[in-house]
C-alpha positions, 0 to 999 in steps of 0.5 A: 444499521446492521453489520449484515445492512453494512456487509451488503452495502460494502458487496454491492459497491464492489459490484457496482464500481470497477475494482482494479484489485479484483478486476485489474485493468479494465477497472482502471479509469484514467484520467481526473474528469471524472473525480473532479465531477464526482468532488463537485458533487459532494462540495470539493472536501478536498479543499477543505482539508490540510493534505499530504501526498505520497507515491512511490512503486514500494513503501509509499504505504509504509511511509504513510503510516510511519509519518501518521504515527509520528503526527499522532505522537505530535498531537495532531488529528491524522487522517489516513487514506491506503489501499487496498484494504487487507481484511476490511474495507474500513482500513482504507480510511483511518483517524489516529489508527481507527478505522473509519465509522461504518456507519458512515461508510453504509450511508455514503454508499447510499449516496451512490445511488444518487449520482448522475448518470453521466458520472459513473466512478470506478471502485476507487474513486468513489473510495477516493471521495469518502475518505475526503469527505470522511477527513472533512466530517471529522475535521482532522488536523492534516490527511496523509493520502497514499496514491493508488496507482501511478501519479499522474492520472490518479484520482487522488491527484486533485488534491493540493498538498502541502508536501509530496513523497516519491517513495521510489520508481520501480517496474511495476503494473506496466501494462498501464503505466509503460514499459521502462523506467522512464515512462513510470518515473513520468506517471509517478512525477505527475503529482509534482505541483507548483511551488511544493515541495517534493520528497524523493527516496530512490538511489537510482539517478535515471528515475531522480533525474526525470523527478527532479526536472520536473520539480523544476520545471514546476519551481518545486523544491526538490528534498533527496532524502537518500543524503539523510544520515540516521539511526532511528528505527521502527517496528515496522521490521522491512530491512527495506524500512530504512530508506522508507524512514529517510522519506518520513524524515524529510516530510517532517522537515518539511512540516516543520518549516510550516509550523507543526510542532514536531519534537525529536521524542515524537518522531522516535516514538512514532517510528518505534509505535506504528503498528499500535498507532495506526494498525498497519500490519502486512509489511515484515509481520510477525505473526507468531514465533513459535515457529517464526511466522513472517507475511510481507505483501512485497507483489512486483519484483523490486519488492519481492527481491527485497523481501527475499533477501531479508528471507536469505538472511534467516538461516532458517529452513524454510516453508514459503507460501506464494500466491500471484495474480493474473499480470505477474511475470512469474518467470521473473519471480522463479529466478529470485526465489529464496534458498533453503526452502520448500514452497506452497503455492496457492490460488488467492481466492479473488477473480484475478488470483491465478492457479499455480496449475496454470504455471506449474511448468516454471516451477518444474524447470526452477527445480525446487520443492513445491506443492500446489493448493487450492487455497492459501489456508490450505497451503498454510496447514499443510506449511504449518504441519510440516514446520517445526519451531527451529524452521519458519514460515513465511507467507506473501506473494500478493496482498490478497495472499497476505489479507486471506490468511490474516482473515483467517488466522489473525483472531485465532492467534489473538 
C-alpha cells in the first residue's frame, strides 16, 4: 500500500459514507439497527474488548485523552476513539498516543465493499466498527470511547462499558437532539446502562437531576464528580480543564474498585503529560509564543463563552480569527465576543463552512473591527502581519477552522 493507495481509500469513504462533519444533518443516522448489523458482520469486537464510555456536550474529548494518558502512565494498552479528526483521519483512533496503522485502516475500508446491501453505514459508524475492530486486533488492555453525537442513538452506544462519563449538558446540535436542556440531558442519559456506574460533571441540577433519575431507574451508581476537591493540574491549559480533571478522577476511582492498578504518580504524570502521551492537541493550544498563538475548537455557545472568558482574561490586544458553519447561531456568538480585539472572519473550506459575506450584517450591527477572508489561512497572514510580539492571536470558532490551520502551519513551526 501507498500513501496516494491510502489517501484515495480515505477520499472515497468520505464519498461513499455520510459524514455529519462535513454534510451535518442529512449524515446523521439515528438509531442502533444498523451498527448492530454492521458489528455482527465483523463478529461483535466490542465485546471483546474491555470499555469506557464518555459523553458530554463539551470536554468529553479532553476528559478521554487525560484519562488515556493516566492509564498509559499506569502501564496499561490504551485504546482511543475521538472525533472528528483535526488533520487526519488516523487521530480517530490511537493506541498509547499513535495513531492507528494505515495500512489497516486502507484495507478495512476495502472491506466496505463487502457489506450487504441492506447495510449502508454512515461515515461514522463505519469508523465506529474499525476502531472496535482495530482495539481488538491490537489487544488492548482497556478502549476509552468518546461518544459522537448525543448518547442515546449513538453508534458507540452498543458498547457495554465498564463505567460511563456525562462530561456536561449544554445547548448544542439542537437541530437533532431538541430544543431544551431537558431534551439533551435525555439524549446524553441514553448510555446509562444497568447496574454501571456513571460519572456526572456538570453543576447544573436541571440536566443532574434528569442523570440521576435515570441512573436509577437503571440501579447505576450514580458519582458527581462536581463534589471532588483537587489541586492536580494538566497541560491541557482550558480554564474549563478543571472540571474536566474532576470527571477523570472520579473514572479513576471507578477503575480502581475493579483493580487497575493506578497510583497517585500515575494520575499527576498523566494530567501533566497528555499532549506527549496521546497527541491531543486543539484544545487551549499553544501554537507559538512569540506572538502568544492560542487554537481552541470550543464551536457551541457554552464552549465559545468559556473559551472567550479565558481570552477576556489575557490583557492582551487581540487578533481573533473565527470561522462557523452552516447551523451556528451566529447571533449568539456576536453577544460574547471577546473585548479588546479585531477579528478575521473565514470561510472553513468544507461543504458546511459558512462565508462570513452571508452574516457580515451581524458583524455591522455588533460594531466591532473585522475583516472577511476567503480562507482561514489567508485570514491567518493577514492576523499574523498586523500583530505584534506584545498582541496575541487567537484562532477557532469550529474544529474544522482549527484542523485548517494546523494542516497548514503546524510542520512549518516544528
Amino acid at each position: 500500500m501507498t500513501i496516494e493507495q491510502y489517501q484515495e481509500a480515505v477520499d472515497w469513504l468520505f464519498v461513499q459514507a455520510p459524514n455529519y462533519q462535513i454534510d451535518g444533518q442529512k449524515a446523521y443516522k439515528p438509531g442502533l439497527d444498523n451498527i448492530i448489523r454492521l458489528c455482527d458482520f465483523f463478529g461483535n469486537p466490542q465485546e471483546k474488548i474491555k470499555c469506557i464510555h464518555i459523553g458530554g456536550t463539551n470536554g468529553k474529548g479532553s476528559s478521554s485523552n487525560m484519562l488515556a494518558s493516566v492509564l498509559q502512565e499506569s502501564g496499561y494498552k490504551t485504546g482511543l476513539y475521538n472525533s472528528p479528526h483535526l488533520i487526519d483521519f488516523t487521530e480517530r483512533i490511537k493506541i498509547n498516543g499513535e495513531n492507528c496503522d494505515k495500512e489497516f485502516v486502507y484495507h478495512f475500508i476495502q472491506k466496505l465493499k463487502d457489506l450487504p446491501e441492506d447495510i449502508q453505514p454512515s461515515f461514522f459508524e463505519f469508523t465506529t466498527i474499525m476502531a472496535f475492530e482495530y482495539f481488538y486486533q491490537q489487544n488492548v488492555d482497556i478502549a476509552i470511547i468518546e461518544v459522537g453525537l448525543g448518547g442515546r442513538l449513538d453508534s458507540t452506544n452498543i458498547i457495554k462499558p465498564l463505567v460511563s462519563a456525562i462530561t456536561n449538558v449544554q445547548l448544542d446540535h439542537q437541530n437533532i437532539l431538541g430544543d431544551t436542556l431537558e431534551e439533551i440531558a435525555g439524549e446524553k442519559a441514553g448510555i446509562i446502562k444497568n447496574s454501571i456506574p456513571v460519572i456526572f460533571g456538570d453543576e447544573n441540577e436541571v440536566a443532574k437531576n434528569i442523570i440521576k433519575n435515570k441512573a436509577e431507574r437503571e440501579n447505576a451508581p450514580f458519582i458527581d464528580a462536581t463534589l471532588l476537591k483537587t489541586d492536580l493540574k494538566s497541560d491541557l491549559k482550558g480554564n474549563y480543564q478543571e472540571k474536566n480533571i474532576k470527571v477523570v478522577l472520579a473514572l479513576i476511582e471507578e477503575l480502581k474498585k475493579l483493580n487497575f492498578n493506578i497510583s497517585d504518580a500515575n494520575i499527576e504524570k498523566g494530567l501533566l503529560h497528555v499532549h506527549e502521551n496521546t497527541g491531543f492537541i486543539g484544545r487551549w493550544f499553544e501554537f507559538s509564543k512569540n506572538p502568544l498563538t492560542i487554537c481552541d475548537t470550543g464551536h457551541n455557545q457554552a464552549g465559545l463563552e468559556h473559551v472567550f472568558e479565558q481570552l477576556n482574561s489575557i490583557k492582551k490586544h487581540k487578533h481573533v480569527i473565527l470561522g462557523f458553519v452552516n447551523d451556528k447561531k451566529i447571533d449568539e456568538v456576536m453577544k460574547i465576543l471577546p473585548e479588546n480585539s479585531e477579528f478575521y472572519f473565514a470561510k472553513p473550506s468544507i461543504h458546511r463552512g459558512r462565508h462570513p459575506e452571508d452574516y457580515e450584517n451581524l458583524l455591522v450591527e455588533a460594531k466591532i473591527s473585522y475583516k472577511i477572508f476567503d480562507s482561514v489561512q489567508e485570514a491567518y497572514l493577514s492576523a499574523k502581519e498586523q500583530c505584534t510580539n506584545e498582541e496575541m492571536i487567537f484562532i477557532g470558532g469550529s474544529n474544522f477552522v482549527v484542523g485548517e490551520f494546523l494542516e497548514k502551519n503546524l510542520e512549518i513551526s516544528e
